[in-house]
PyMOL Python script that loads the backbone (N, CA, C, O; Angstrom):
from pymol import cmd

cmd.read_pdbstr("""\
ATOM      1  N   UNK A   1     273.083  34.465  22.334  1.00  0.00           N
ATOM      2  CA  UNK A   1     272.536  34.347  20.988  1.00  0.00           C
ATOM      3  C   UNK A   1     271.342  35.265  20.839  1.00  0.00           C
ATOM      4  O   UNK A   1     270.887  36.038  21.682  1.00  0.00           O
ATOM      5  N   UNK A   2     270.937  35.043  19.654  1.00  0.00           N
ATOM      6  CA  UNK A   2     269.816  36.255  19.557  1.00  0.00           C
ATOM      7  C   UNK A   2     268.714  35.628  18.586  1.00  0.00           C
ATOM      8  O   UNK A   2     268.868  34.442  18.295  1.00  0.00           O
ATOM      9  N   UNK A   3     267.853  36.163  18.170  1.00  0.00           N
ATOM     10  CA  UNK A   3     266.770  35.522  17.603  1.00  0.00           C
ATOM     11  C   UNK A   3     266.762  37.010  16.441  1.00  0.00           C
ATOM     12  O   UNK A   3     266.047  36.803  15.461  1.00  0.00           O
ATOM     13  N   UNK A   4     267.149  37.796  16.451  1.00  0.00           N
ATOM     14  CA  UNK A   4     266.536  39.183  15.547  1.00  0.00           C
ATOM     15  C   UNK A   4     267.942  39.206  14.632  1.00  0.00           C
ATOM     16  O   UNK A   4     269.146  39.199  14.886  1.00  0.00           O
ATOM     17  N   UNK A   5     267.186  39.233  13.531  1.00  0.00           N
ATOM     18  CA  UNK A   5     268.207  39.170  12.235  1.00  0.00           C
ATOM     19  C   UNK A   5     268.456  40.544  11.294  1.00  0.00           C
ATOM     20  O   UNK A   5     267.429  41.103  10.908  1.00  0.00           O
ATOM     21  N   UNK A   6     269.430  40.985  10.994  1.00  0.00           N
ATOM     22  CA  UNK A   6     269.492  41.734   9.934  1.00  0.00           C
ATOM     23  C   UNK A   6     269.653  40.680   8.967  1.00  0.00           C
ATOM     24  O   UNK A   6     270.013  39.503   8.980  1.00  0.00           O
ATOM     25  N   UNK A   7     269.142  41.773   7.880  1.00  0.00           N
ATOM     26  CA  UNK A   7     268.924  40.872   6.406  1.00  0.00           C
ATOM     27  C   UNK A   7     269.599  42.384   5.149  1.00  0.00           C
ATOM     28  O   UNK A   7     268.757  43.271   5.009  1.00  0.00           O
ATOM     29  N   UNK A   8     270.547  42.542   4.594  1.00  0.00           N
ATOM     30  CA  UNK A   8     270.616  43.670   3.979  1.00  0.00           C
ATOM     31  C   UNK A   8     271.217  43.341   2.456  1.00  0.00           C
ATOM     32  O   UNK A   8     271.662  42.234   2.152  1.00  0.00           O
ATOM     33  N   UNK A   9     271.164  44.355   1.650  1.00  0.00           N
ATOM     34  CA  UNK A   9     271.320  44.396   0.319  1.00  0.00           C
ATOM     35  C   UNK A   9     269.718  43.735  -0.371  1.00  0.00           C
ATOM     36  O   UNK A   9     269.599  42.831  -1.199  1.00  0.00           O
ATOM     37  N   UNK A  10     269.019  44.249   0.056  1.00  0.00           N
ATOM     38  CA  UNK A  10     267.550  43.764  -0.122  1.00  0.00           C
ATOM     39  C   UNK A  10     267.636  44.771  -1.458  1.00  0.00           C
ATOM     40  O   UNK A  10     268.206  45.857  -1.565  1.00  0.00           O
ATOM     41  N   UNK A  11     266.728  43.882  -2.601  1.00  0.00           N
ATOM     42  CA  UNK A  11     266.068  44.805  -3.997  1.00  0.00           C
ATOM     43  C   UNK A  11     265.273  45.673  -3.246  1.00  0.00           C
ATOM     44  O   UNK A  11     265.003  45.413  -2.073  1.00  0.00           O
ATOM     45  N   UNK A  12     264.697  47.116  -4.054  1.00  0.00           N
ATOM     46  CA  UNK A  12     264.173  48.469  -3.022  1.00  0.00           C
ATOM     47  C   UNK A  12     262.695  47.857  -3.062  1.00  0.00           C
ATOM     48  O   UNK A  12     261.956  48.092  -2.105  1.00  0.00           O
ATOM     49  N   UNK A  13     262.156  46.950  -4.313  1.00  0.00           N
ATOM     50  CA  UNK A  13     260.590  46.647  -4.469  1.00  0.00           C
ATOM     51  C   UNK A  13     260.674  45.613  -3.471  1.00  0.00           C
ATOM     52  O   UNK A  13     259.529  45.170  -3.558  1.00  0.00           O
ATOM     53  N   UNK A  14     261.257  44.899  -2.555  1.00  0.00           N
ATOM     54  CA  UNK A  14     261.055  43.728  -1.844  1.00  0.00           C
ATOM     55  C   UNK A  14     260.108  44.445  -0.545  1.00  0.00           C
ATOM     56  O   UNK A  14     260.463  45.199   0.361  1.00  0.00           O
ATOM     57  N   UNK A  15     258.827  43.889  -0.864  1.00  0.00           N
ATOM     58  CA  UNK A  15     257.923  44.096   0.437  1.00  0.00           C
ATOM     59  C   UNK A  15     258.339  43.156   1.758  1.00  0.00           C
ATOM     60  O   UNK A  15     259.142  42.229   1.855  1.00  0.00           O
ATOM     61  N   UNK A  16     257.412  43.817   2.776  1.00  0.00           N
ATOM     62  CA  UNK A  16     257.721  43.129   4.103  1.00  0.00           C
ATOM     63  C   UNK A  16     257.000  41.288   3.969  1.00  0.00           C
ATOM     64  O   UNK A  16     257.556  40.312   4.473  1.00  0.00           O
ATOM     65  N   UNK A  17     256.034  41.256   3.384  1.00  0.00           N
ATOM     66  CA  UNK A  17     255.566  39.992   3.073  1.00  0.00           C
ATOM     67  C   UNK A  17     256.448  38.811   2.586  1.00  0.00           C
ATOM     68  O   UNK A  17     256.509  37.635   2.945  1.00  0.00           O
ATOM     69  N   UNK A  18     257.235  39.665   1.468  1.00  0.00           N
ATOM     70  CA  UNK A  18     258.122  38.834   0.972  1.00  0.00           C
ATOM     71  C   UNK A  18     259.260  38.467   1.691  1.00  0.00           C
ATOM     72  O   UNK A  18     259.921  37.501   1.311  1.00  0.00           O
ATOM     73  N   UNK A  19     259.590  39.132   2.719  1.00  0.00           N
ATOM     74  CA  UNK A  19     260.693  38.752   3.005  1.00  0.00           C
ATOM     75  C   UNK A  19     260.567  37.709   4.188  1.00  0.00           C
ATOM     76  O   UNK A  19     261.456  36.950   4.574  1.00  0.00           O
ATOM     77  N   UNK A  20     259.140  37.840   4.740  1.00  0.00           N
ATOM     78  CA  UNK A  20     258.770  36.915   5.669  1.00  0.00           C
ATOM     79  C   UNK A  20     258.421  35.610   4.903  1.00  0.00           C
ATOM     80  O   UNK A  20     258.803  34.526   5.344  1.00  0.00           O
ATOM     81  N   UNK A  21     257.795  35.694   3.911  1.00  0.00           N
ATOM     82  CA  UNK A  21     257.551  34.433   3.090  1.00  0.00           C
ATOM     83  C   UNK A  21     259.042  33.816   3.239  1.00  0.00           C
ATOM     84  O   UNK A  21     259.277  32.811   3.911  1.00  0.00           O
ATOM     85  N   UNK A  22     260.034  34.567   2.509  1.00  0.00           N
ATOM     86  CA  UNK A  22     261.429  33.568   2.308  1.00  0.00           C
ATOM     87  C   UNK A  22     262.095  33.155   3.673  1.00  0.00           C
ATOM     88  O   UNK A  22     262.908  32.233   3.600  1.00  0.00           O
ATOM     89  N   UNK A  23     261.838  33.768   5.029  1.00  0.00           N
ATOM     90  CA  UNK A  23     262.186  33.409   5.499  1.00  0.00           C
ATOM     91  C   UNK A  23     261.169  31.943   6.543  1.00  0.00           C
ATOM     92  O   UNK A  23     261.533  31.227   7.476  1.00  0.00           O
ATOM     93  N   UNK A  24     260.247  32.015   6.014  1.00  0.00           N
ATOM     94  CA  UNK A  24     259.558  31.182   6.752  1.00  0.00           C
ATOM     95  C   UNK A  24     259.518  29.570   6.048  1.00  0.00           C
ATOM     96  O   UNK A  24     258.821  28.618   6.399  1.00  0.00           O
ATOM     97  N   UNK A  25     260.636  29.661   4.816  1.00  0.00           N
ATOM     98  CA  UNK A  25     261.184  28.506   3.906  1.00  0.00           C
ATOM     99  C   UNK A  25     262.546  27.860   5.035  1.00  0.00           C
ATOM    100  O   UNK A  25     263.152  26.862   4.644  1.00  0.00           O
ATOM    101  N   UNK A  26     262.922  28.466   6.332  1.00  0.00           N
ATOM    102  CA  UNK A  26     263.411  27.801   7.214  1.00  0.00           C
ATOM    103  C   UNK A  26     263.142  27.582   8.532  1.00  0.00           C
ATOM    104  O   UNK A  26     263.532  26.624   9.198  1.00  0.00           O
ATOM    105  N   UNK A  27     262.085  29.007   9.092  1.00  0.00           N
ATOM    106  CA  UNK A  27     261.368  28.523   9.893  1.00  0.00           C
ATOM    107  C   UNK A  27     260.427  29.568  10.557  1.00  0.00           C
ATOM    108  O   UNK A  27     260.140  30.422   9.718  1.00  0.00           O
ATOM    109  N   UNK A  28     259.743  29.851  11.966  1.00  0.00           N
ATOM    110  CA  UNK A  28     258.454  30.487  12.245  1.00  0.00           C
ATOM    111  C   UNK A  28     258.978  31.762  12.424  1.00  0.00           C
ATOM    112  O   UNK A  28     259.907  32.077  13.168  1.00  0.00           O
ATOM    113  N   UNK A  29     258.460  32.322  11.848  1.00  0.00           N
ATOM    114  CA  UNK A  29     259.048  34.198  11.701  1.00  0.00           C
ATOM    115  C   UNK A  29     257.844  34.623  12.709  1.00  0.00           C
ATOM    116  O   UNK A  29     256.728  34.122  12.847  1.00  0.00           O
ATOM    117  N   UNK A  30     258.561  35.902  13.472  1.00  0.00           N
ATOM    118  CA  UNK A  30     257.957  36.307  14.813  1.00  0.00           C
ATOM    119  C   UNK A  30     256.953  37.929  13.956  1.00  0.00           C
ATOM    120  O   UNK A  30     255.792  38.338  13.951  1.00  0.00           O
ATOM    121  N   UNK A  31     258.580  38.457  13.220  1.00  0.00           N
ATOM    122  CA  UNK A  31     258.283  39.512  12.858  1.00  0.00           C
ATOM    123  C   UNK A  31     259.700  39.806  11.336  1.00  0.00           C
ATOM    124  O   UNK A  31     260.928  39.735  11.292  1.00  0.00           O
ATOM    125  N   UNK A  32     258.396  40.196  10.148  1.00  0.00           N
ATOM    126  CA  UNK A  32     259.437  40.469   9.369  1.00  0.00           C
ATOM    127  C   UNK A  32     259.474  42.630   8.670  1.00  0.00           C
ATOM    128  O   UNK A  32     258.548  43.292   8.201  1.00  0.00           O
ATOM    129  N   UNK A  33     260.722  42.971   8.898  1.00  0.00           N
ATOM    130  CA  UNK A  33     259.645  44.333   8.339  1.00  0.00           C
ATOM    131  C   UNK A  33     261.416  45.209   7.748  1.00  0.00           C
ATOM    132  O   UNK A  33     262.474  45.274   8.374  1.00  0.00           O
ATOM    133  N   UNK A  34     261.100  45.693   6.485  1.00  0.00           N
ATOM    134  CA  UNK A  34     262.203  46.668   6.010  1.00  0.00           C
ATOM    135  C   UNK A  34     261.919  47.912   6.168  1.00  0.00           C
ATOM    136  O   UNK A  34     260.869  48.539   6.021  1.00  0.00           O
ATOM    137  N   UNK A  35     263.243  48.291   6.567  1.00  0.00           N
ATOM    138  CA  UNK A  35     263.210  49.944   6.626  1.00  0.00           C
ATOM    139  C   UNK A  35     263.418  50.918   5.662  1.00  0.00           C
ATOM    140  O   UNK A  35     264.416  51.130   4.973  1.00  0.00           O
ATOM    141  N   UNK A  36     262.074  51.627   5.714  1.00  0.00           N
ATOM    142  CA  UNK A  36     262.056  52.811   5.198  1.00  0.00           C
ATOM    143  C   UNK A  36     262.368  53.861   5.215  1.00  0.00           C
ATOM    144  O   UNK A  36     262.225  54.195   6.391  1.00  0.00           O
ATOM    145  N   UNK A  37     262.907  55.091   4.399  1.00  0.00           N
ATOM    146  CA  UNK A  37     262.630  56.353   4.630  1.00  0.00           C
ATOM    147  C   UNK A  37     261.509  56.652   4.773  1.00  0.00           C
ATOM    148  O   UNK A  37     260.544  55.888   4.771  1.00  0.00           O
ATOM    149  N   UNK A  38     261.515  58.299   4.974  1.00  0.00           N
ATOM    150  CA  UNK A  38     260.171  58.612   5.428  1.00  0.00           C
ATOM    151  C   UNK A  38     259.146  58.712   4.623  1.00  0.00           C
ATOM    152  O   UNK A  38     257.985  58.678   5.031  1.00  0.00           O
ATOM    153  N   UNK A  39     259.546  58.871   3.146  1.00  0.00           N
ATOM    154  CA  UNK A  39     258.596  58.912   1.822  1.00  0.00           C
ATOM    155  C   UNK A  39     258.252  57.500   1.439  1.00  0.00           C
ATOM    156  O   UNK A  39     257.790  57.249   0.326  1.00  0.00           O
ATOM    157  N   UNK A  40     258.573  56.151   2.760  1.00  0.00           N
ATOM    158  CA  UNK A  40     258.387  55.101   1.954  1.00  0.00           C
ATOM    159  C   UNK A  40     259.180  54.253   1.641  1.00  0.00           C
ATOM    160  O   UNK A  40     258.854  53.079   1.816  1.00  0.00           O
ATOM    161  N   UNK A  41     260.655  54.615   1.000  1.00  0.00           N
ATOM    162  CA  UNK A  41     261.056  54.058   0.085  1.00  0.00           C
ATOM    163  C   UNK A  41     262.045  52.958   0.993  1.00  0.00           C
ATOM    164  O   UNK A  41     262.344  53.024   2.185  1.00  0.00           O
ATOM    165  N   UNK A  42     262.448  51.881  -0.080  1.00  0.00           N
ATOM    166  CA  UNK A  42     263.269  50.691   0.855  1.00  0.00           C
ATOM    167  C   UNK A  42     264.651  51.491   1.381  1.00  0.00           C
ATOM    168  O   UNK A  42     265.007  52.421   0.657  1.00  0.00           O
ATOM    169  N   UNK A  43     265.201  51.304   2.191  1.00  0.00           N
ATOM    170  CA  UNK A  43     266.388  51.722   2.607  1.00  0.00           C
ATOM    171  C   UNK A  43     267.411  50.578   2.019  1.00  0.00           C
ATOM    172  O   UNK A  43     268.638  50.616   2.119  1.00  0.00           O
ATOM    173  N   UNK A  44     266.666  49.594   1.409  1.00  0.00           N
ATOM    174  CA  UNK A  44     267.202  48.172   0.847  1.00  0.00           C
ATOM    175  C   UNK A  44     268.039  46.913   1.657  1.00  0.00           C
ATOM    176  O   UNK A  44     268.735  46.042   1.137  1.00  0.00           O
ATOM    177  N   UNK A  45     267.734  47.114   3.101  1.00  0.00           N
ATOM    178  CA  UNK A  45     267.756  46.070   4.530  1.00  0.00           C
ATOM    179  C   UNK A  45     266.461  46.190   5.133  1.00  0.00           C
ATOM    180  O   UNK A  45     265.585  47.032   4.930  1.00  0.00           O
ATOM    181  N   UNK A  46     266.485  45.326   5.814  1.00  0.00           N
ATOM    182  CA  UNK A  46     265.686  44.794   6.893  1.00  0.00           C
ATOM    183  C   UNK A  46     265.828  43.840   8.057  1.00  0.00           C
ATOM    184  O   UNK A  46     266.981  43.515   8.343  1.00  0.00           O
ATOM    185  N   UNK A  47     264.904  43.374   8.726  1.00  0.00           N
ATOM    186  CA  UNK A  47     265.096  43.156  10.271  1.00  0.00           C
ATOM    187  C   UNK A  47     263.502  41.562  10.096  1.00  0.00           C
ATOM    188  O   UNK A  47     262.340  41.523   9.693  1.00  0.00           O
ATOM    189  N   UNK A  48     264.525  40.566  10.705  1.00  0.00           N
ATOM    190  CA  UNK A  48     263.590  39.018  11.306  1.00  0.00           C
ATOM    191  C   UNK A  48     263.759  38.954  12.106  1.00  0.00           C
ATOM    192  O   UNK A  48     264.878  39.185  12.564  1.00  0.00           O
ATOM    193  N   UNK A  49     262.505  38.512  12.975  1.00  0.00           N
ATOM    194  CA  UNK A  49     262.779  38.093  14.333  1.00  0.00           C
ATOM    195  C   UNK A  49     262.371  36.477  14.019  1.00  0.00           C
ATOM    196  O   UNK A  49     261.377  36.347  13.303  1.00  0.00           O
ATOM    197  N   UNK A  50     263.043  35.209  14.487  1.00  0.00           N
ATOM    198  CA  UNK A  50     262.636  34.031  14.552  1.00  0.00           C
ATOM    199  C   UNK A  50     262.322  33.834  15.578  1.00  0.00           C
ATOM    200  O   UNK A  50     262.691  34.510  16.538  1.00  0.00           O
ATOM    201  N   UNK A  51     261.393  32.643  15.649  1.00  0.00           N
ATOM    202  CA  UNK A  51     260.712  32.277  16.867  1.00  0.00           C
ATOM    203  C   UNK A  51     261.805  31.728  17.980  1.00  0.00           C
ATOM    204  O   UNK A  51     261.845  31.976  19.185  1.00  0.00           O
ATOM    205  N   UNK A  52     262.674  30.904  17.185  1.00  0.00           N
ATOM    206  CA  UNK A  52     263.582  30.247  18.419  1.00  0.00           C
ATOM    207  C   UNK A  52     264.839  31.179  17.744  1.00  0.00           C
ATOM    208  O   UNK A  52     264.772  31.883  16.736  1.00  0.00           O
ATOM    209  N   UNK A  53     266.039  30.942  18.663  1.00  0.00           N
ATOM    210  CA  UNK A  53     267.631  31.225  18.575  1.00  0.00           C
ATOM    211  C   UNK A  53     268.066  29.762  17.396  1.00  0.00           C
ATOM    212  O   UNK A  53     268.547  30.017  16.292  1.00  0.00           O
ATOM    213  N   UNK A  54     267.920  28.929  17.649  1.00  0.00           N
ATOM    214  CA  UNK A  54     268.101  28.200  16.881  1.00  0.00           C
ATOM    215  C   UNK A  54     267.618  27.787  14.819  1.00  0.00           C
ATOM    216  O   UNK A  54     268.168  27.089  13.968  1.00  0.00           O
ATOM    217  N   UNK A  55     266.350  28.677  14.814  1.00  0.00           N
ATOM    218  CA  UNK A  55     265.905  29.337  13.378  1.00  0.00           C
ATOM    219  C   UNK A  55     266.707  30.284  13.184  1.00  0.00           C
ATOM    220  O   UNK A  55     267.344  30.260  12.131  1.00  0.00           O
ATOM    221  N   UNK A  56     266.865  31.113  13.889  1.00  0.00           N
ATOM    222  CA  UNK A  56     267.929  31.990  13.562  1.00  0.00           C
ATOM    223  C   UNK A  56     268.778  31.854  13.067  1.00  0.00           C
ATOM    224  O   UNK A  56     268.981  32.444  12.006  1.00  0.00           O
ATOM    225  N   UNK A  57     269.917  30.776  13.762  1.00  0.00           N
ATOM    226  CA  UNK A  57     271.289  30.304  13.233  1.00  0.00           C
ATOM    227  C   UNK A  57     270.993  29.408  11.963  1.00  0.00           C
ATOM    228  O   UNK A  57     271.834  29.552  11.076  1.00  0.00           O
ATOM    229  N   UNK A  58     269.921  28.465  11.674  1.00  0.00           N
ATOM    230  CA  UNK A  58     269.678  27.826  10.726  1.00  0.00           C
ATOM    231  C   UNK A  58     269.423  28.656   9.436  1.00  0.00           C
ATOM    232  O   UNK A  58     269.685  28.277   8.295  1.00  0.00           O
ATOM    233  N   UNK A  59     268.601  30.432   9.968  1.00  0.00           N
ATOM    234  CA  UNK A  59     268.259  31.219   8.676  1.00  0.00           C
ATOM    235  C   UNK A  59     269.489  31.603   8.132  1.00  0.00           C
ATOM    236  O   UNK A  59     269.539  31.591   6.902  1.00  0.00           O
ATOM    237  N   UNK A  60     270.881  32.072   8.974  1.00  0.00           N
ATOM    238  CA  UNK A  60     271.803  32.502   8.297  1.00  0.00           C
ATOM    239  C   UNK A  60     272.577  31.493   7.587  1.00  0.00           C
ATOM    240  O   UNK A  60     272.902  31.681   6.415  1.00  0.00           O
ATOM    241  N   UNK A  61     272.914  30.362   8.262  1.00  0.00           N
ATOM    242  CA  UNK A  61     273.597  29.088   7.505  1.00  0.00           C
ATOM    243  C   UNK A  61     273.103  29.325   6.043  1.00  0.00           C
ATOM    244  O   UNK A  61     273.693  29.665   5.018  1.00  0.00           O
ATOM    245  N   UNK A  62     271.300  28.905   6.434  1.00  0.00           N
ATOM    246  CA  UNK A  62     270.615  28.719   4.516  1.00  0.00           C
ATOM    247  C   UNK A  62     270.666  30.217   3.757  1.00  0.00           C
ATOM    248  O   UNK A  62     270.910  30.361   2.559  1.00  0.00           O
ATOM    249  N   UNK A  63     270.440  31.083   4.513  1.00  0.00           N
ATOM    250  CA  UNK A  63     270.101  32.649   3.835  1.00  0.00           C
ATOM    251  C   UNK A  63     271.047  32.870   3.174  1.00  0.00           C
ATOM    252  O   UNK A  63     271.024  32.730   1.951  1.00  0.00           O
ATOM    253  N   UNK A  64     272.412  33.387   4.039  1.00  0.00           N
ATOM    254  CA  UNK A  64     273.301  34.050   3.645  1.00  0.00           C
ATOM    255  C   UNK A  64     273.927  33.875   2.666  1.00  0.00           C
ATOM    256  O   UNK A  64     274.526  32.799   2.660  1.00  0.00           O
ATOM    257  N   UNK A  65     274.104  34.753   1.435  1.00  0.00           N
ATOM    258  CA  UNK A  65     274.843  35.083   0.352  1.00  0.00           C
ATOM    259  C   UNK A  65     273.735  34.293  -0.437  1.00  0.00           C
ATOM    260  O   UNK A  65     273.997  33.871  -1.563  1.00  0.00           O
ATOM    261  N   UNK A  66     272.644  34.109   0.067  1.00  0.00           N
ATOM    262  CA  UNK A  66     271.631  33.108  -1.134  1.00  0.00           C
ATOM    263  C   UNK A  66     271.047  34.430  -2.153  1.00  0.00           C
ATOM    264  O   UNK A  66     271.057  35.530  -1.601  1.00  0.00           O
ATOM    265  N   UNK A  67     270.756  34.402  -2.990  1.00  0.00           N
ATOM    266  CA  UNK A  67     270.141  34.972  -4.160  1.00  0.00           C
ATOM    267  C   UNK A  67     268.633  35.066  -4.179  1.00  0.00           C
ATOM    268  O   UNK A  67     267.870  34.109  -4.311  1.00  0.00           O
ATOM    269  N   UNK A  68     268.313  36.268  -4.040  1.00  0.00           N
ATOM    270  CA  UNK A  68     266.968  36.606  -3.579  1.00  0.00           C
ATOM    271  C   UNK A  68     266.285  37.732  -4.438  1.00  0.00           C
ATOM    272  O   UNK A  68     266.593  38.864  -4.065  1.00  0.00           O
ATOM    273  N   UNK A  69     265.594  37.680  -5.300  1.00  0.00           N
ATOM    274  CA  UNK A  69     265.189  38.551  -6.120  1.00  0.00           C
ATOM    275  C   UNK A  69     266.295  39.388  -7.152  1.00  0.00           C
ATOM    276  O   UNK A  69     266.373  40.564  -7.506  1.00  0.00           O
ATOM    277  N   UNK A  70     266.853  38.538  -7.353  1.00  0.00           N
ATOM    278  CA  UNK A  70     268.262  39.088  -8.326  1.00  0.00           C
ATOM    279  C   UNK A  70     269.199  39.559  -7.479  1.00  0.00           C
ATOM    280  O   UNK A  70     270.010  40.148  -8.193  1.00  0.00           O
ATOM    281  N   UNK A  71     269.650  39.649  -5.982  1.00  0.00           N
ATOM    282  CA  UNK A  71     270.623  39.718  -5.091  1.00  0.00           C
ATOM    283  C   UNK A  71     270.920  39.170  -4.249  1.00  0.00           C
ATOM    284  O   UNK A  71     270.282  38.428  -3.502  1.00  0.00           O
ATOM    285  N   UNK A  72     272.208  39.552  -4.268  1.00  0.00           N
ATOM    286  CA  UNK A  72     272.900  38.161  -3.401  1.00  0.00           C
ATOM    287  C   UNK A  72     272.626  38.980  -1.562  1.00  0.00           C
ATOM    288  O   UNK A  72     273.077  40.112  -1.387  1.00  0.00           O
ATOM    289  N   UNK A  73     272.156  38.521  -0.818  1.00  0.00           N
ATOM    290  CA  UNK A  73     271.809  39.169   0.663  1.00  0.00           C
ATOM    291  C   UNK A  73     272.373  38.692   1.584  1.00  0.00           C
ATOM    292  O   UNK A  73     272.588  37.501   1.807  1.00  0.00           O
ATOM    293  N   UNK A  74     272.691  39.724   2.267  1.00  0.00           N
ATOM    294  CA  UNK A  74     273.340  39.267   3.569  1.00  0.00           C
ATOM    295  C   UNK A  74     272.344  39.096   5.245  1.00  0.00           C
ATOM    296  O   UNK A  74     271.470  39.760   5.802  1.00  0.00           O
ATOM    297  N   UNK A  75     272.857  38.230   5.451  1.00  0.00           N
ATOM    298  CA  UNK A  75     271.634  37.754   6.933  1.00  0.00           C
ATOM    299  C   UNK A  75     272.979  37.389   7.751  1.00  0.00           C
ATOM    300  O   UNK A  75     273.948  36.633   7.674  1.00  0.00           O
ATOM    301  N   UNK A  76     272.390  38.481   8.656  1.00  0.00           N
ATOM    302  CA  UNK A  76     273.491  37.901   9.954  1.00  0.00           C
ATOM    303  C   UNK A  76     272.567  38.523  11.146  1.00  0.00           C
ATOM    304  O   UNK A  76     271.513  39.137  10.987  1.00  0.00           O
ATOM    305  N   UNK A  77     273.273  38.191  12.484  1.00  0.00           N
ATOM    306  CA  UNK A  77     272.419  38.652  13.722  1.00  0.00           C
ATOM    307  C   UNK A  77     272.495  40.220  14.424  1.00  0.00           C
ATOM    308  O   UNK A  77     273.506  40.836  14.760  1.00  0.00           O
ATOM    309  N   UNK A  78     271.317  40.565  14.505  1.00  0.00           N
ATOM    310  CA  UNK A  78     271.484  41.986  14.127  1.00  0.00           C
ATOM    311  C   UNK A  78     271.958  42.308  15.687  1.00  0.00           C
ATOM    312  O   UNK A  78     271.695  41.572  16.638  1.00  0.00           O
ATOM    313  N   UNK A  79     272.711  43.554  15.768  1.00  0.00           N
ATOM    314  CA  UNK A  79     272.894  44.152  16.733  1.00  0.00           C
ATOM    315  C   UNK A  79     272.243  45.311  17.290  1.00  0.00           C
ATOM    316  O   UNK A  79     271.361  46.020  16.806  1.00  0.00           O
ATOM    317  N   UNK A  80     272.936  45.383  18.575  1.00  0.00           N
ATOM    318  CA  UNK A  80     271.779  46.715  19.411  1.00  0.00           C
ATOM    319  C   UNK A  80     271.773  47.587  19.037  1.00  0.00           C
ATOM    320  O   UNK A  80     272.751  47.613  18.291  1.00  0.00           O
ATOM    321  N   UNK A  81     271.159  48.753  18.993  1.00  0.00           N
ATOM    322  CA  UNK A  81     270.804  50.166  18.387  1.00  0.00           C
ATOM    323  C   UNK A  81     271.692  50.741  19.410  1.00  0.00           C
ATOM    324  O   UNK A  81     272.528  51.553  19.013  1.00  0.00           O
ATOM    325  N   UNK A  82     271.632  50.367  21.042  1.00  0.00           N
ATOM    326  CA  UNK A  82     272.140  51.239  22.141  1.00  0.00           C
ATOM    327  C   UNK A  82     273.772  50.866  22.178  1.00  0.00           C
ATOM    328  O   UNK A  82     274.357  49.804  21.963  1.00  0.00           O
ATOM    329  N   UNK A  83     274.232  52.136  22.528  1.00  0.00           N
ATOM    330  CA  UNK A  83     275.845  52.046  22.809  1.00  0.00           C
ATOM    331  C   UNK A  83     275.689  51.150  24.426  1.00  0.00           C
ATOM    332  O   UNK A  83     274.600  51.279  24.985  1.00  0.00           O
ATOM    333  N   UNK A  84     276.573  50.432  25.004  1.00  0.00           N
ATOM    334  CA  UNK A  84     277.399  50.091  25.846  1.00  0.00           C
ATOM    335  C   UNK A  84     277.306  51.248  27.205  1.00  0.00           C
ATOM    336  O   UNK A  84     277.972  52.278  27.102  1.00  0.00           O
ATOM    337  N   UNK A  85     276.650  51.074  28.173  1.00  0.00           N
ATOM    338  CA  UNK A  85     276.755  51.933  29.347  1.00  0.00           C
ATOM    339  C   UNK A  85     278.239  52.412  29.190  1.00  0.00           C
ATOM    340  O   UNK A  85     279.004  51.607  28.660  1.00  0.00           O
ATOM    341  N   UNK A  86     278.728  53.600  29.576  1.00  0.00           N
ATOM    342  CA  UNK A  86     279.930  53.992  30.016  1.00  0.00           C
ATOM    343  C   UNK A  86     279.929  54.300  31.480  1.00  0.00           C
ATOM    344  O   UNK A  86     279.027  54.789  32.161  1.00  0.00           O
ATOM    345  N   UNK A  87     281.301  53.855  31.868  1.00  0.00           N
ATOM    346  CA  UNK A  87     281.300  54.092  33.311  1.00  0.00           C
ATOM    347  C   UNK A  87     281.513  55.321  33.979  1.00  0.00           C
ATOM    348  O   UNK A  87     281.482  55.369  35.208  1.00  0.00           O
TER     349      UNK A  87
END
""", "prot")
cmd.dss("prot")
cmd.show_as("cartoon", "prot")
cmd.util.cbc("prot")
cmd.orient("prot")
């Protein structure tokens, strides 16, 4: 299991505050932060870390497909950036 969440289809004005606020309506957020381009702008996803594995699974149950600043968002558990060693 994992504790670090993608969160995507985010509105582009949704700050990092906000998204930690909504998620801390289920439980202790470690770290909340959306990605930008380099001028700034929302890439319109972002990334939670919850304190336990178990906030986690509780954020996507309540999050997902919930309606968040006029969009419907997707929260699921984010995956690794790194490919898979090859042998």
């Amino acid at each position: 299991m994992n504790k670090k969440l993608f969160v995507g289809n985010l509105d582009f004005d949704v700050k990092d505050i906000e998204l930690e606020e909504l998620f801390k309506t289920v439980g202790k957020v470690l770290t909340a932060e959306i990605v930008r381009f380099f001028d700034k702008k929302s890439k319109g996803f972002g990334f939670v870390e919850m304190v336990t594995e178990e906030e986690a699974k509780m954020a996507i149950e309540k999050l997902n497909g919930s309606d968040f600043r006029g969009r419907k968002i997707i929260v699921s558990y984010a995956r690794s950036s790194q490919s898979p060693p090859t042998p």
